[in-house]
N, C-alpha and C positions, 0 to 999 in steps of 0.2 A: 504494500500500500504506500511506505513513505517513498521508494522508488518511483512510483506511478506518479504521485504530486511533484517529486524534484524532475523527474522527463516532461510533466508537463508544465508547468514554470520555464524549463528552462528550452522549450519549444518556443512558449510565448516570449521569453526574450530574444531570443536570436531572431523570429518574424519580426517583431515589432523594429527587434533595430537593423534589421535589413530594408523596414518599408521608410526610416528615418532615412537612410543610406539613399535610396530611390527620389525620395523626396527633395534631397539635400543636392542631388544630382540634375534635378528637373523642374528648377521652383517656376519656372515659366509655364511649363506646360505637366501638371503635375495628375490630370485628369487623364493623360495618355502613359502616363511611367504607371500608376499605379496602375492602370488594366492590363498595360504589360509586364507586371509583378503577381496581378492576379493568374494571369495566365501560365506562366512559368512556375508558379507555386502550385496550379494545378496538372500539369505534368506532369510536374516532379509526383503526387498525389498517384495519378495513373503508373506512372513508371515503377514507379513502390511497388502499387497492387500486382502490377505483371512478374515483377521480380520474386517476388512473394510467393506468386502460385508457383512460378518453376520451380523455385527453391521446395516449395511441397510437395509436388509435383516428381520432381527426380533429387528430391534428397528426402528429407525430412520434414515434420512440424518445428523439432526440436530443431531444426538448424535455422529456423528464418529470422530466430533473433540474434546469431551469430554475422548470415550473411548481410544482415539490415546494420548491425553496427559498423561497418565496413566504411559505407558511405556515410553515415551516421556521423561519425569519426573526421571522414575527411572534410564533410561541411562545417564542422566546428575549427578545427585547425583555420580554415578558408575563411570562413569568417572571423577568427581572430585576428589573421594576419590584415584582412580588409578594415576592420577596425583598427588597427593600430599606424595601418600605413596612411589610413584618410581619415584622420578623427573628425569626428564632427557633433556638434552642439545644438540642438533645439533650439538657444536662444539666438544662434546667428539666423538663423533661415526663418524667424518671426516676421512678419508683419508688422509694422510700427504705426500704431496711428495716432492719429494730432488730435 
């Protein structure tokens, strides 16, 4: 159980500060970065599922949470190194009004 709360916590931070990352990247046109974050978050979503069945498919049940931490793994490495090479702040990319 306290696994399941710390994976999902730690899902919702790396989305959320991937969709800050998108944002920070596209403050002009920030209505076309996030559909193409929506869409690229939902392949990734399919690409899972498909990985998933094969792994059950021609290995195991027991192996899909072996071969799922794989890439698991490298998105977090990837998103570290993306945070630390382009930091970026909420309060620069605000809106200032008079």
């Amino acid at each position: 159980m306290l696994l399941s709360i710390f994976w999902g916590v730690a899902i919702m931070i790396i989305g959320l500060g991937m969709q800050v990352k998108v944002l920070a990247s596209a403050p002009d046109a920030t209505d076309v970065a996030m559909s193409l974050f929506s869409g690229i978050f939902n392949i990734g979503i399919g690409a899972g599922a498909l990985v998933g069945s094969q792994v059950s498919l021609h290995l195991s049940m027991a192996s899909i949470g072996y071969i799922g931490a794989i890439p698991a793994l490298a998105a977090l490495v990837w998103s570290l190194m993306i945070f630390r090479r382009w930091p970026v702040s909420l309060e620069d990319h605000q809106p200032h009004h008079s």
